[in-house]
C-alpha positions in Angstrom: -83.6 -78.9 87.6 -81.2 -77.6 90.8 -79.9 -74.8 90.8 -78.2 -73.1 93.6 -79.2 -69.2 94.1 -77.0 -67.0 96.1 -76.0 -70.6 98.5 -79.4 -72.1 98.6 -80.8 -74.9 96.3 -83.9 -74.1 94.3 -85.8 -76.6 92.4 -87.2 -75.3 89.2 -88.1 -76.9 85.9 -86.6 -77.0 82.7 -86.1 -76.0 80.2 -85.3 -72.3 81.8 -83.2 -69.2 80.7 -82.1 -66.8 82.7 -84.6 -63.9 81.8 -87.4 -66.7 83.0 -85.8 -67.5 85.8 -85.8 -63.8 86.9 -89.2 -63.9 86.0 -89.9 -66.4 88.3 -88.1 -65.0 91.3 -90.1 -61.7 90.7 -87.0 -59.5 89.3 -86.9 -57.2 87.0 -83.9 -57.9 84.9 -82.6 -54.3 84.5 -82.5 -53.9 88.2 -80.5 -57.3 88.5 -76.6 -58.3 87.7 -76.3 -62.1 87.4 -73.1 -64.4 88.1 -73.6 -68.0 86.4 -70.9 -70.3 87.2 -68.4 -67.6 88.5 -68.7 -65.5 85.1 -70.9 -62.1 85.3 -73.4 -61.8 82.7 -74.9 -59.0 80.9 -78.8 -58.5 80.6 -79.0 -58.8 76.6 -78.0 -62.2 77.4 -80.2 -63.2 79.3 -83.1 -65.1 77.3 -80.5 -66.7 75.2 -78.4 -68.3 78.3 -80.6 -71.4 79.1 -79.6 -72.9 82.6 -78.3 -76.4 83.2 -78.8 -78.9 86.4 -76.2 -77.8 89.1 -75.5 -74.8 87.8 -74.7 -71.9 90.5 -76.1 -68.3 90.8 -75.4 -65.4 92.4 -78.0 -62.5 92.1 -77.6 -59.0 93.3 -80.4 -56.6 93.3 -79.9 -52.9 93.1 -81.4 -51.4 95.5 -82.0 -47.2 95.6 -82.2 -44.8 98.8 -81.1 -42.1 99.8 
């Protein structure tokens, strides 16, 4: 399955929510928000939300400092 992640295509298989996908990528989901198809998602969604060919992504980390 393609999917495009933050403008770059990823090949990944399927079937694949969005809580394995983060898994996959190495994120933590809690640290995470996640954009499928222009509408932003929230995280006790994410294992149910299984991903389709094509679909697009945008993932932005949190990151801390000080």
């Amino acid at each position: 399955m393609n999917l495009i992640i933050n403008g770059e295509n990823k090949n990944f298989p399927s079937p694949l929510n969005i809580e394995q996908l983060l898994a996959r990528l190495k994120l933590k989901p809690k640290s995470v928000v996640v954009e499928l198809n222009r509408k932003i998602l929230t995280a006790d969604k994410y294992v149910d939300i299984q991903l389709d060919d094509g679909d697009t992504l945008e993932i932005v980390q949190f990151v801390g400092g000080g």
